[in-house]
ZAVOGU-205844 format. One record per residue: residue in three letters; x, y, z of N, C-alpha, C, O in turn. Coordinates in steps of 0.02 Angstrom, whole numbers, plus 32768, in hexadecimal, padded with zeros to 4 digits. Example, Ala and Ser with C-alpha at 12.3 -4.5 7.8 and 13.67 -1.06 7.14 Angstrom:
<zaros>
("ALA" (8294 7EE4 8186) (8267 7F1F 8186) (8294 7F5B 8186) (82C8 7F5A 81A7))
("SER" (8282 7F90 8162) (82AC 7FCB 8165) (8285 8002 818A) (829E 8039 8192))
</zaros>
This chain:
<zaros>
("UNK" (74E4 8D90 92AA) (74E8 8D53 928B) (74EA 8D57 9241) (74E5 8D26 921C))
("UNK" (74F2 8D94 922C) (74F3 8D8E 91EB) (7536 8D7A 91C1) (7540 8D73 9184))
("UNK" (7561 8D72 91FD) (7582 8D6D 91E2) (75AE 8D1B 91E7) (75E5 8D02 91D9))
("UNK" (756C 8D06 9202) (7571 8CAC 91FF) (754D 8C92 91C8) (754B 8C55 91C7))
("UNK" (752C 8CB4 9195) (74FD 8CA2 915D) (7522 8CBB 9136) (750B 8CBC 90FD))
("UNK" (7565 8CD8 913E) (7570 8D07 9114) (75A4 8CAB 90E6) (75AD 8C92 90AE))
("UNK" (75B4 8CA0 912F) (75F0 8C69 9131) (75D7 8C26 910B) (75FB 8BFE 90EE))
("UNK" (758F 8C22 9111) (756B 8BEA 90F8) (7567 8BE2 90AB) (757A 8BB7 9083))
("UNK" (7542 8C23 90A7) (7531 8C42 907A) (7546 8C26 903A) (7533 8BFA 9014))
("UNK" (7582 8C60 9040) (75B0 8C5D 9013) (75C8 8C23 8FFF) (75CB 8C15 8FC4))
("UNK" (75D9 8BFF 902A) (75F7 8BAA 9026) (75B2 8B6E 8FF2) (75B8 8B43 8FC6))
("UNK" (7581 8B87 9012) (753E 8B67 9006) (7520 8B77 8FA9) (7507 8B51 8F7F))
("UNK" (7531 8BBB 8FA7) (752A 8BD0 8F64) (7560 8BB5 8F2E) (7553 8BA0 8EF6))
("UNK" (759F 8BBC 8F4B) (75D9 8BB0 8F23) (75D5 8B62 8F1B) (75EE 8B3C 8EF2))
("UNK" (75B0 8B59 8F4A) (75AF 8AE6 8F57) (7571 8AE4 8F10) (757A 8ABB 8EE3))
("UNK" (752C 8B19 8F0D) (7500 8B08 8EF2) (752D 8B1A 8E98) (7532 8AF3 8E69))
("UNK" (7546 8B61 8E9D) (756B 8B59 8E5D) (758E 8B31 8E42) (758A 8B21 8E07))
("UNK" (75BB 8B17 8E72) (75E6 8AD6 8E64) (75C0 8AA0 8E51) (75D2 8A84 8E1D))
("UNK" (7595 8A8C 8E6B) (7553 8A50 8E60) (7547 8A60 8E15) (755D 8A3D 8DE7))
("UNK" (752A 8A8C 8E0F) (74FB 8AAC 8DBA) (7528 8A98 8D87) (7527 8A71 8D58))
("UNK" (7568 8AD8 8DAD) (75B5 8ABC 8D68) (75BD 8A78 8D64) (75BB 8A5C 8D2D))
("UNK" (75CA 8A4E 8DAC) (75E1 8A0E 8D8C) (75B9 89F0 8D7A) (75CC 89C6 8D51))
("UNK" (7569 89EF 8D8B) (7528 89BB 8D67) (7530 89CD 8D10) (751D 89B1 8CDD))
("UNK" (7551 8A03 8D1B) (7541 8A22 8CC1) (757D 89EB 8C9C) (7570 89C0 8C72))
("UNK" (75AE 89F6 8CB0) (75F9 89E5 8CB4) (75FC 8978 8CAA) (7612 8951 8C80))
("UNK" (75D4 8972 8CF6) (75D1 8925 8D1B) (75A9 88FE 8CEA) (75BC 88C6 8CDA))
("UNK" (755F 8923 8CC8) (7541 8909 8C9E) (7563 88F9 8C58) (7573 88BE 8C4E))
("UNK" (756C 891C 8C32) (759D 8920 8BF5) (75D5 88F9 8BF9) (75EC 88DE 8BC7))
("UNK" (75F0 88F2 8C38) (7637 88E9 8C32) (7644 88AA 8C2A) (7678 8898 8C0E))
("UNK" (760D 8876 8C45) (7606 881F 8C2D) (75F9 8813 8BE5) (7610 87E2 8BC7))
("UNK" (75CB 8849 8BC6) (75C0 8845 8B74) (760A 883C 8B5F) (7621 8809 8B45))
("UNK" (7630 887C 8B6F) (766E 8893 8B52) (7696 886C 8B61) (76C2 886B 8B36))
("UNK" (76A0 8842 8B8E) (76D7 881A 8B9D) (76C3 87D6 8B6E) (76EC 87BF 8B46))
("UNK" (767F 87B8 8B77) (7674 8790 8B4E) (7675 87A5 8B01) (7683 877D 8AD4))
("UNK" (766A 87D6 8AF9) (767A 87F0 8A96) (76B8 87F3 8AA0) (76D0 87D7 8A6F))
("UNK" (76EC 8807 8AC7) (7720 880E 8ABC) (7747 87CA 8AC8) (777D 87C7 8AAB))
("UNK" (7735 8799 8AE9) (7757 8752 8AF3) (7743 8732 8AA9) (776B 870F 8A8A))
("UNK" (76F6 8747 8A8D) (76ED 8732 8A3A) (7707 873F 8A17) (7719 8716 89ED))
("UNK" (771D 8792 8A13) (7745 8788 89E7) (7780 8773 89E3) (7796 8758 89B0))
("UNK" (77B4 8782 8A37) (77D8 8767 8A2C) (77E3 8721 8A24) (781E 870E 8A24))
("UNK" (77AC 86EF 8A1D) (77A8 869E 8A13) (77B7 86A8 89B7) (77DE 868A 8993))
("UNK" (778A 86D7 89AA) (7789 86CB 895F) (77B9 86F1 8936) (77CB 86DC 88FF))
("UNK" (77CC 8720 894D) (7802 872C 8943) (784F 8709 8939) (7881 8714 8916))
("UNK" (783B 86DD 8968) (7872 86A5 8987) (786F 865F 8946) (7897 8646 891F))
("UNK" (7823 8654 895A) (7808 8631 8917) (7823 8630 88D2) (783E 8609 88AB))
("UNK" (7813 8663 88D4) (781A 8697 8883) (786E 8671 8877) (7881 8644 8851))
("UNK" (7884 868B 8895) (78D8 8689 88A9) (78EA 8650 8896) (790B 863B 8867))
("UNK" (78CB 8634 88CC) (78DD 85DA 88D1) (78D3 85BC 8869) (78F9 85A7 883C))
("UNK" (7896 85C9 8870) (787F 85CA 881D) (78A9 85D8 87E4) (78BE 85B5 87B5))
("UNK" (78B3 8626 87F9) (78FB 8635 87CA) (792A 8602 87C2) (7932 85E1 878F))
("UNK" (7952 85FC 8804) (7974 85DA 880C) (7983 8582 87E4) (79AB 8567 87BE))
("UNK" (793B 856E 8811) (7938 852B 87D6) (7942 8538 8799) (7976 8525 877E))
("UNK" (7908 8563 876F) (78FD 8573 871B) (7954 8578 870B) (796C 8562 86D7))
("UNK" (797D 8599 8743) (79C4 85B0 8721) (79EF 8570 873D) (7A26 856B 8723))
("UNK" (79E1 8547 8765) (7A03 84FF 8772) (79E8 84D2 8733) (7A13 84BA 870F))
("UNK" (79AF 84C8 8726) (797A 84A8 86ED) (79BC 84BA 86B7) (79EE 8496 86B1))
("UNK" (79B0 84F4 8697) (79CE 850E 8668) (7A23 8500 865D) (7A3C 84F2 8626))
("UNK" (7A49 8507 869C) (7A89 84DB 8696) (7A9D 84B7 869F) (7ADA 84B5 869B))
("UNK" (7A6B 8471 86B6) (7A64 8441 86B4) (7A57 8426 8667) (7A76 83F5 8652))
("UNK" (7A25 844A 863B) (7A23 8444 8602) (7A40 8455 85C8) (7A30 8444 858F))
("UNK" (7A89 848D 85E4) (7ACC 84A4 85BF) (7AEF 8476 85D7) (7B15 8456 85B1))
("UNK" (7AEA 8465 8622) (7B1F 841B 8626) (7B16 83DD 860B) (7B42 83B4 85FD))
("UNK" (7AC7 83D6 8602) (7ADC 8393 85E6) (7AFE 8397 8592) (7B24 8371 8574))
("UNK" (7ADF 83D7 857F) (7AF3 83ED 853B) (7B2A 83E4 851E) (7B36 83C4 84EB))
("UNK" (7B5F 8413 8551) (7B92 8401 8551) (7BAD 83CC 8551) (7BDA 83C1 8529))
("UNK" (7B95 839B 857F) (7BB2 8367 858A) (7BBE 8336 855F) (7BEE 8310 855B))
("UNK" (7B73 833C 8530) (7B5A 832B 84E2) (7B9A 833C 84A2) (7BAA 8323 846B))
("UNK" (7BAC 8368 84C3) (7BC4 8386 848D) (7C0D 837F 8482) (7C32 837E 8451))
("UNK" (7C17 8378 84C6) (7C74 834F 84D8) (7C69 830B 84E0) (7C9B 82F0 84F7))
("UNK" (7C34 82DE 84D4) (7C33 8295 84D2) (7C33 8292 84A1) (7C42 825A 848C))
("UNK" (7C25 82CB 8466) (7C17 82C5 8418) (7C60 82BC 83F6) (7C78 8292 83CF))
("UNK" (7C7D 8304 841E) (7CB3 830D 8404) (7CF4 82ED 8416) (7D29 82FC 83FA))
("UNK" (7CED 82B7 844F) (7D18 8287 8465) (7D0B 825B 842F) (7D2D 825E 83FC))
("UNK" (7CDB 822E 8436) (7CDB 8215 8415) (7CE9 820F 83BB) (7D06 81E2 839C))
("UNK" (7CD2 823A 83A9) (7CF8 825F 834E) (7D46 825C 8361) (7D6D 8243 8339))
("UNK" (7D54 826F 838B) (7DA3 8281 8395) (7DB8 8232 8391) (7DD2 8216 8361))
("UNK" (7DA4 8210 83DD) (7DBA 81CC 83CF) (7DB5 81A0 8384) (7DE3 8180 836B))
("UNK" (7D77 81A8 836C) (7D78 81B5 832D) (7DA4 81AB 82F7) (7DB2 8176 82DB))
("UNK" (7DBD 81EE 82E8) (7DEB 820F 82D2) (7E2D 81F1 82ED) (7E57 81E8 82C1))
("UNK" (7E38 81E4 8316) (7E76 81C5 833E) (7E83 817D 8321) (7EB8 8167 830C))
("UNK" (7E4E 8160 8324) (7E4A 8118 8318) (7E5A 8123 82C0) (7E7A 80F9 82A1))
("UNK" (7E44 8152 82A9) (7E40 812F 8269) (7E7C 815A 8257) (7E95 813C 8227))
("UNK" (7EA2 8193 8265) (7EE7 819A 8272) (7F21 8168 827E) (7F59 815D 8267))
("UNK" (7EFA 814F 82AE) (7F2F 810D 82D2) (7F3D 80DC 8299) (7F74 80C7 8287))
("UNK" (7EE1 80C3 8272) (7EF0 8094 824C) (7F24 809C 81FD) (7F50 807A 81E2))
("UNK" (7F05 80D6 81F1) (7F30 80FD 81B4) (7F85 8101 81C4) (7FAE 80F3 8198))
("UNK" (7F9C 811B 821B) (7FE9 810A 8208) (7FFF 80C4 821E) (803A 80B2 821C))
("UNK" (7FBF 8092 823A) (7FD8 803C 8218) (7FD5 8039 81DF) (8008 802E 81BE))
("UNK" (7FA3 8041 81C7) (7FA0 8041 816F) (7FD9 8050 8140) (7FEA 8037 810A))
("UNK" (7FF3 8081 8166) (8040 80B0 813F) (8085 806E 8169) (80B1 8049 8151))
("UNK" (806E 807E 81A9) (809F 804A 81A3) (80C1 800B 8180) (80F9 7FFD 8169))
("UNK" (8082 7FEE 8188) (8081 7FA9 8170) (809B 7FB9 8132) (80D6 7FB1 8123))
("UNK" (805C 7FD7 80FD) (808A 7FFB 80AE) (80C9 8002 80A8) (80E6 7FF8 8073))
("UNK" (80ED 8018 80EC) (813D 8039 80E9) (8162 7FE9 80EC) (818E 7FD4 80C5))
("UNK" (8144 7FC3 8123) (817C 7F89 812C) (8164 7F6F 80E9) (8196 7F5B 80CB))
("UNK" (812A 7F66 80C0) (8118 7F3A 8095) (8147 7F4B 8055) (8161 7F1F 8033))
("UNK" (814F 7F9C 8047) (8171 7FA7 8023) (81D2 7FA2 8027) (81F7 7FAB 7FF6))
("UNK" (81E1 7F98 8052) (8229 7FA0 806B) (822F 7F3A 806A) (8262 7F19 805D))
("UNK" (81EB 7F1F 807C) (820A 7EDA 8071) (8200 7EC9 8024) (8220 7E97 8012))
("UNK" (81D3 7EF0 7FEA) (81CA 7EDE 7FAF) (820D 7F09 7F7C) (8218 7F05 7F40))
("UNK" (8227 7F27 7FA6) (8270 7F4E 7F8F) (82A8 7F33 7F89) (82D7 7F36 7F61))
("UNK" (8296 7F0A 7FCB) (82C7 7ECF 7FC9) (82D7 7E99 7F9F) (8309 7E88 7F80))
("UNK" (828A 7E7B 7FAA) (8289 7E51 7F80) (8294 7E61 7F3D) (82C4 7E46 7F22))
("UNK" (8275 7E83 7F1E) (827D 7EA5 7EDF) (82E6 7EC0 7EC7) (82FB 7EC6 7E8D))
("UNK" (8308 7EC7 7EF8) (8346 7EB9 7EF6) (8361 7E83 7EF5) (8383 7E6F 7EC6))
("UNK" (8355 7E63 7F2C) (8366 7E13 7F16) (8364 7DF1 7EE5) (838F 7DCC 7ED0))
("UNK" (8314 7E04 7EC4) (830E 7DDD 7E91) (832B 7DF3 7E5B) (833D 7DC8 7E32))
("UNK" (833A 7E47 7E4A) (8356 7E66 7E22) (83AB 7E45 7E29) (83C4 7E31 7DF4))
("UNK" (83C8 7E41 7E58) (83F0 7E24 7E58) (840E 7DD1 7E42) (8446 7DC4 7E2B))
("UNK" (83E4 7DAF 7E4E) (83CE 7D68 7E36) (83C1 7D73 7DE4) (83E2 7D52 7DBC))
("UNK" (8395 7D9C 7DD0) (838F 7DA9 7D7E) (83C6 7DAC 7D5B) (83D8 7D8D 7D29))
("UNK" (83E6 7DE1 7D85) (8420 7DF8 7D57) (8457 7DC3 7D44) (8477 7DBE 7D0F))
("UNK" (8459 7D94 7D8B) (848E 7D54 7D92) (8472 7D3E 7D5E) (849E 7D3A 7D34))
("UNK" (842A 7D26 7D3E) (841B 7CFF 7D21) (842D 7D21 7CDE) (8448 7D01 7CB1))
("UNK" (841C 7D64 7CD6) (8434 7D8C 7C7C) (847E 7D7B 7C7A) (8495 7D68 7C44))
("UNK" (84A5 7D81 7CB1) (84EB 7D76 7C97) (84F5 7D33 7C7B) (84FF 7D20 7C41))
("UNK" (84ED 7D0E 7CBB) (84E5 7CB0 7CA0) (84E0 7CC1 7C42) (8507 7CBE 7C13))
("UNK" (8491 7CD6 7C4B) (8466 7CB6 7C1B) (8498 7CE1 7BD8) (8498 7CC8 7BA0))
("UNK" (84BD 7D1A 7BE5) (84DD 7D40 7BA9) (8526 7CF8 7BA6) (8534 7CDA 7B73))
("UNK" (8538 7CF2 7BCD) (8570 7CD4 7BCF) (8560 7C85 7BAE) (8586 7C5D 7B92))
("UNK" (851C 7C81 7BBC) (850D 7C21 7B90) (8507 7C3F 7B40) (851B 7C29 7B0A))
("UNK" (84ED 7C6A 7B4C) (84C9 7C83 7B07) (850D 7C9B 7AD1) (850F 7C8A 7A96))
("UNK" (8547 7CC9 7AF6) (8588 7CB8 7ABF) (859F 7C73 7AC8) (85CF 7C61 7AA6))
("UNK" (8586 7C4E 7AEF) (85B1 7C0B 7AE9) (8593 7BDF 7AA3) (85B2 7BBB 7A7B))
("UNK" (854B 7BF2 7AA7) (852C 7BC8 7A81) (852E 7BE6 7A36) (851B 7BC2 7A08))
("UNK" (854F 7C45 7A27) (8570 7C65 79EF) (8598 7C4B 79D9) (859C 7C4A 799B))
("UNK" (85C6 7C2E 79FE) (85FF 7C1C 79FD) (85F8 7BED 79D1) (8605 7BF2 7995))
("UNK" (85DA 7BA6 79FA) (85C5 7B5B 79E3) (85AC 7B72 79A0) (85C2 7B57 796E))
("UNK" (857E 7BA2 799D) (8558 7B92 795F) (8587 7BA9 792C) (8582 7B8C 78F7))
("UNK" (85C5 7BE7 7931) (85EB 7BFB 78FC) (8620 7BBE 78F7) (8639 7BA5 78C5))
("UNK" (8625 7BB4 791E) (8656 7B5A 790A) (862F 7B35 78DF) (863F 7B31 78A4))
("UNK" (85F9 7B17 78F7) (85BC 7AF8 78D2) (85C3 7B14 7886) (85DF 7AF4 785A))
("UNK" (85A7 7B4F 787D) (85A4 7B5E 7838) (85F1 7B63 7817) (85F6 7B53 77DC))
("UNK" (862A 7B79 783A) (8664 7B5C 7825) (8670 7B2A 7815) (8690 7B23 77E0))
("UNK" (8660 7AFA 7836) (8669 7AA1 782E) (8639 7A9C 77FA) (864A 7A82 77C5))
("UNK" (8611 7AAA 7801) (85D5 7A97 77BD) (85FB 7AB9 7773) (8606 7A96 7742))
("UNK" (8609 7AF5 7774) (8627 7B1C 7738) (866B 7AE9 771A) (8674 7AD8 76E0))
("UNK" (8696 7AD7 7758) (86C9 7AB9 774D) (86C9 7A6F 7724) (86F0 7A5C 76F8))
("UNK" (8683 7A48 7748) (8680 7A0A 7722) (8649 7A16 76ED) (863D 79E6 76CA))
("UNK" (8628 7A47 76E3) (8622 7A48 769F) (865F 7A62 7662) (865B 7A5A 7625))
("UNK" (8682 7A76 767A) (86B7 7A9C 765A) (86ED 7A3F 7631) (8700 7A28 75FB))
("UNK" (86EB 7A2B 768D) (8716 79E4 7699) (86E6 79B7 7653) (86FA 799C 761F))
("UNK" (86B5 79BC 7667) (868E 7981 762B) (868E 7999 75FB) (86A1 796F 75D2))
("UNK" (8681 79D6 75DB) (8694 79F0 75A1) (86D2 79DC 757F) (86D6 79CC 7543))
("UNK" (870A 79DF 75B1) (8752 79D2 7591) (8753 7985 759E) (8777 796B 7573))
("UNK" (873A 7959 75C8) (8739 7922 75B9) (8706 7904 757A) (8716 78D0 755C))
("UNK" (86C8 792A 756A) (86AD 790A 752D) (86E0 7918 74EC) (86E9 78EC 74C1))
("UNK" (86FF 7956 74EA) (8728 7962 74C5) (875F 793A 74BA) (8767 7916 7489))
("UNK" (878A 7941 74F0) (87B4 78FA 7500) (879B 78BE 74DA) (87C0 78A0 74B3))
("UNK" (8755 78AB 74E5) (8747 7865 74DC) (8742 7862 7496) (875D 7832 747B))
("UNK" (8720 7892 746C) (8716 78A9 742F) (8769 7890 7412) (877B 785C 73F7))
("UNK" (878C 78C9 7425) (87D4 78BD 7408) (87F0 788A 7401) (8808 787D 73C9))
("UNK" (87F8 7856 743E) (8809 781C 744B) (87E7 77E4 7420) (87FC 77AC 7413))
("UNK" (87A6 7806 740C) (8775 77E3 73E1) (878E 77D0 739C) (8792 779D 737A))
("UNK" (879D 780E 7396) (87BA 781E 734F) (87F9 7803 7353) (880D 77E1 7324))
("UNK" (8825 780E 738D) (8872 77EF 7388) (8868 77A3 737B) (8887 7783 7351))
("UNK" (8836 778A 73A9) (8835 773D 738A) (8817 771E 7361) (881E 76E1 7363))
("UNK" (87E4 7741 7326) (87D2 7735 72F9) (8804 7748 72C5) (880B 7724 7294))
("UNK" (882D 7787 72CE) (887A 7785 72A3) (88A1 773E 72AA) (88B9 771C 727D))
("UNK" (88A1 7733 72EC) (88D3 770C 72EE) (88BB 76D5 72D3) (88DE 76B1 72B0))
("UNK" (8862 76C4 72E5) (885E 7674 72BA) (8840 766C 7280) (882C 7638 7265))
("UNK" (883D 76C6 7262) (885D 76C6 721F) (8899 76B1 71FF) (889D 768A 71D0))
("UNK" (88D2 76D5 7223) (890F 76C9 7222) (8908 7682 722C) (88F7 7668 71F7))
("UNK" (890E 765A 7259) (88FF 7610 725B) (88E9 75ED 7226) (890B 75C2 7209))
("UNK" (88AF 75FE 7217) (889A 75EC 71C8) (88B8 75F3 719D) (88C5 75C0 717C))
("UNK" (88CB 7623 718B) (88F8 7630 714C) (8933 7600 7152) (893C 75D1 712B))
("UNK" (896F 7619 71A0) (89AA 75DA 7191) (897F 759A 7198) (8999 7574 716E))
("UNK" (895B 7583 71AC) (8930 7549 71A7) (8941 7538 715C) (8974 751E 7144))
("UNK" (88FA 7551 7138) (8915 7554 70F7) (893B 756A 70D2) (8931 7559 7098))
("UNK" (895E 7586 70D9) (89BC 759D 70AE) (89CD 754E 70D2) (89EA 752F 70A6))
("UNK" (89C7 752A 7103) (89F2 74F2 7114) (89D6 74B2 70EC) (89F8 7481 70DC))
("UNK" (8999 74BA 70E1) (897C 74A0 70C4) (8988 749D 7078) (898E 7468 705A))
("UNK" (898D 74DA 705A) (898A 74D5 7011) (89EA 74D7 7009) (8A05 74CB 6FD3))
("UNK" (8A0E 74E5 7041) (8A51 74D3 704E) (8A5A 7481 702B) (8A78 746F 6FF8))
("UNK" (8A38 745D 7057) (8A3D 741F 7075) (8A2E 7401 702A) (8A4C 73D2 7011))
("UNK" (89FE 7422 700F) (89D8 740C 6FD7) (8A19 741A 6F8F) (8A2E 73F3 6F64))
("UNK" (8A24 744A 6F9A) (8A58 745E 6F57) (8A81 742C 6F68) (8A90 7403 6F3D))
("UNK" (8AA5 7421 6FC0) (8AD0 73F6 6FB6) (8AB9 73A4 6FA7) (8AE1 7380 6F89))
("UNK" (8A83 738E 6FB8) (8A90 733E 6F99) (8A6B 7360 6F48) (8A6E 7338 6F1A))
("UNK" (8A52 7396 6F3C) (8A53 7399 6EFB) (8A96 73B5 6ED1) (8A96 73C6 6E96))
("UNK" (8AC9 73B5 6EF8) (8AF8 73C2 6EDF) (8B1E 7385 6EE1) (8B32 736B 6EAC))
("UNK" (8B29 736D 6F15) (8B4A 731B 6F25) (8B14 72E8 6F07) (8B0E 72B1 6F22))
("UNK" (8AEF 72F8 6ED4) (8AC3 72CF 6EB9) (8AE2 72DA 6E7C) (8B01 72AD 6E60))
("UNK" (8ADD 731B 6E5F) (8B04 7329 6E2D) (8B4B 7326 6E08) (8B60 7322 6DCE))
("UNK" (8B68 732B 6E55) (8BBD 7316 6E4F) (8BB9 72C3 6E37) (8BE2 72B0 6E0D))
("UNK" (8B96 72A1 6E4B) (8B8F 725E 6E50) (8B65 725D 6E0B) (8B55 7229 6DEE))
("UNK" (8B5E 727B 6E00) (8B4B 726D 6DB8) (8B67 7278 6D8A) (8B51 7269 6D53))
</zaros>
């Protein structure tokens, strides 16, 4: 029969070794699984953590960004608008100047009608006035030779009613010799 203990035995020892190893093994191995589910929780944690801090963080480059292209939209629009208003500004300047070009021709044109007119009254009125002082030169010239005239005529008829006087008296002292002569004959 020894060799029915032999059969036990062996099985019984290797069962009690197996027991020892796995109590050694079975005990520990709930620690280890639970340290090892901890860490891998915190690990996981950790992770998760990271994760947020690095979602946190580009969430806080995104809004940054976002800051920073609402900034720069807006400056641009900005810039656009007051672009926009500057080539109304130019515009308007351009039609304002192209209608004051105009006008400023027109009226240059209208001026000039008026310098010619006004050259053309203005020898008219050279004209008038060199007649004028002609006519004036002429009748002083005219009254000159008519005071002269009158002068002469003055004199012609104070000759003459000198002359008058005299045959007056030559007819007279005529008249006189004769009845002082036909006074005398008769005497």
């Amino acid at each position: 029969m020894k060799k029915n203990y032999v059969y036990v035995i062996a099985p019984v020892a290797g069962l009690v070794l197996f027991a020892a190893v796995y109590w050694k093994y079975a005990s520990g191995y709930e620690e280890k699984l639970v340290a090892a589910d901890k860490a891998r929780i915190e690990q996981k944690n950790e992770k998760i953590r990271q994760e947020n801090l690095a979602k946190a963080g580009a969430v806080r480059a995104a809004l940054e960004a976002q800051d920073k292209r609402k900034k720069e939209k807006r400056a641009r629009e900005e810039r656009d608008a007051k672009e926009k208003e500057q080539r109304e500004l130019a515009q308007q300047a351009r039609v304002k100047a192209r209608e004051d070009a105009r006008k400023f021709q027109d009226q240059v044109k209208r001026l000039s009608k008026e310098v010619e007119e006004n050259k053309k009254e203005l020898a008219k009125i050279e004209e008038d006035k060199k007649r004028s002082v002609d006519e004036q030169k002429f009748q002083r010239e005219f009254v000159k030779k008519a005071e002269a005239n009158t002068q002469s005529l003055s004199g012609v008829l104070e000759r003459i009613a000198a002359a008058d006087k005299a045959a007056e008296d030559a007819a007279r002292a005529a008249a006189a010799a004769a009845v002082a002569a036909a006074a005398a004959a008769k005497k």
